[in-house]
C-alpha positions as a printed Julia matrix, in Angstrom:
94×3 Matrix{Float64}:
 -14.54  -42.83  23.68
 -17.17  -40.11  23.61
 -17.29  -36.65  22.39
 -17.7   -35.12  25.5
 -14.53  -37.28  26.74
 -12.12  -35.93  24.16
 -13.52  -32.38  24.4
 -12.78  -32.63  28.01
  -9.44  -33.77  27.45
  -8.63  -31.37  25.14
  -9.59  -28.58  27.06
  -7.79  -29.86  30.36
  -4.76  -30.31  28.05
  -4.78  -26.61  26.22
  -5.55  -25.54  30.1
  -2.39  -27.04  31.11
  -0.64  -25.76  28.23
  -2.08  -21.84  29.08
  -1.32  -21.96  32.34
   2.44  -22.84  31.82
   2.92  -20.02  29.06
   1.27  -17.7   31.91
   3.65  -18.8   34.52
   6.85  -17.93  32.25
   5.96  -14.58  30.99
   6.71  -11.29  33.21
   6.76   -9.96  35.95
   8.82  -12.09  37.88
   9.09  -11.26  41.72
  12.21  -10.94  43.35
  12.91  -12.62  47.47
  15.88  -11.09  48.67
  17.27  -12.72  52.53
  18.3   -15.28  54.37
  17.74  -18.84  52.94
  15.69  -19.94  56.32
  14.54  -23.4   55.33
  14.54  -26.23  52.68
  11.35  -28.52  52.32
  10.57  -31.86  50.42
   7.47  -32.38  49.75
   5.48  -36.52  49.36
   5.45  -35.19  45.45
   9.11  -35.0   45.26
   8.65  -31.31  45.08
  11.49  -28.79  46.84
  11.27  -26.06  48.11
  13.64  -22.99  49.57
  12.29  -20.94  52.33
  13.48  -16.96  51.47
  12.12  -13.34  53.07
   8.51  -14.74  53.6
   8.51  -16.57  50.24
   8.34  -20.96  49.32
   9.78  -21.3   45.82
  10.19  -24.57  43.86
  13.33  -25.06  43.01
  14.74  -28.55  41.61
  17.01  -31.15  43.51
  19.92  -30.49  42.84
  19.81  -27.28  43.79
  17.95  -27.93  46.65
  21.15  -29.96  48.09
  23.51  -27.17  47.09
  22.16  -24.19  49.16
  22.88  -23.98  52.45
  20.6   -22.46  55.1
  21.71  -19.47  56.25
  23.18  -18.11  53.26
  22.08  -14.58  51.66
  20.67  -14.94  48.42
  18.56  -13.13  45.64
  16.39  -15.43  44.14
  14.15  -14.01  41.14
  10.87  -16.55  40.28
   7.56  -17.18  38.24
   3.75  -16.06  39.19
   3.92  -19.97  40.25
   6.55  -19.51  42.71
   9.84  -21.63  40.62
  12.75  -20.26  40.35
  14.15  -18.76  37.65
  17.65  -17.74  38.62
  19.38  -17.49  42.53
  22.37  -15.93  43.24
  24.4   -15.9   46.25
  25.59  -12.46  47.97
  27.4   -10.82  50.98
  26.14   -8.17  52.31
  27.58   -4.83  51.82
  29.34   -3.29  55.68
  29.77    0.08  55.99
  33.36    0.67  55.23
  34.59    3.93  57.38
């Protein structure tokens, strides 16, 4: 193995590394709606479908969440979710 292999694999490796620490720090964003569609992708990636937004969220949860249900789900710069929470809307009470 060359130089010039190792440097390369050390720099794709401490890229890797920075782009995860990125991805974790703050700001999150925030989708708040209507969960309107679940997606698997060939790379055994899943995804939820909420107010405009695809976030990667893991299988498990994937199977859980209905669609149709309201939720508030808060995520990375790399669109994977952090927390989601379920919620009813508020009615007017008169």
């Amino acid at each position: 193995m060359g130089v010039w292999t190792l440097v390369k694999a050390f720099s794709g490796r401490l890229e890797s590394v920075m782009e995860s620490l990125t991805d974790a720090l703050p700001p999150y964003r925030t989708a708040r709606g209507i969960l309107d569609a679940k997606e698997t992708c060939n790379d055994g990636k899943f995804y939820i479908h909420v107010a405009d937004s695809r976030v990667e969220v893991d299988e498990a949860t994937c199977q859980t969440l209905e669609i149709g249900e309201m939720l508030k789900v808060r995520y990375t710069r790399g669109d994977r979710a952090i927390n989601i929470d379920r919620y009813l809307p508020q009615n007017d009470v008169e």
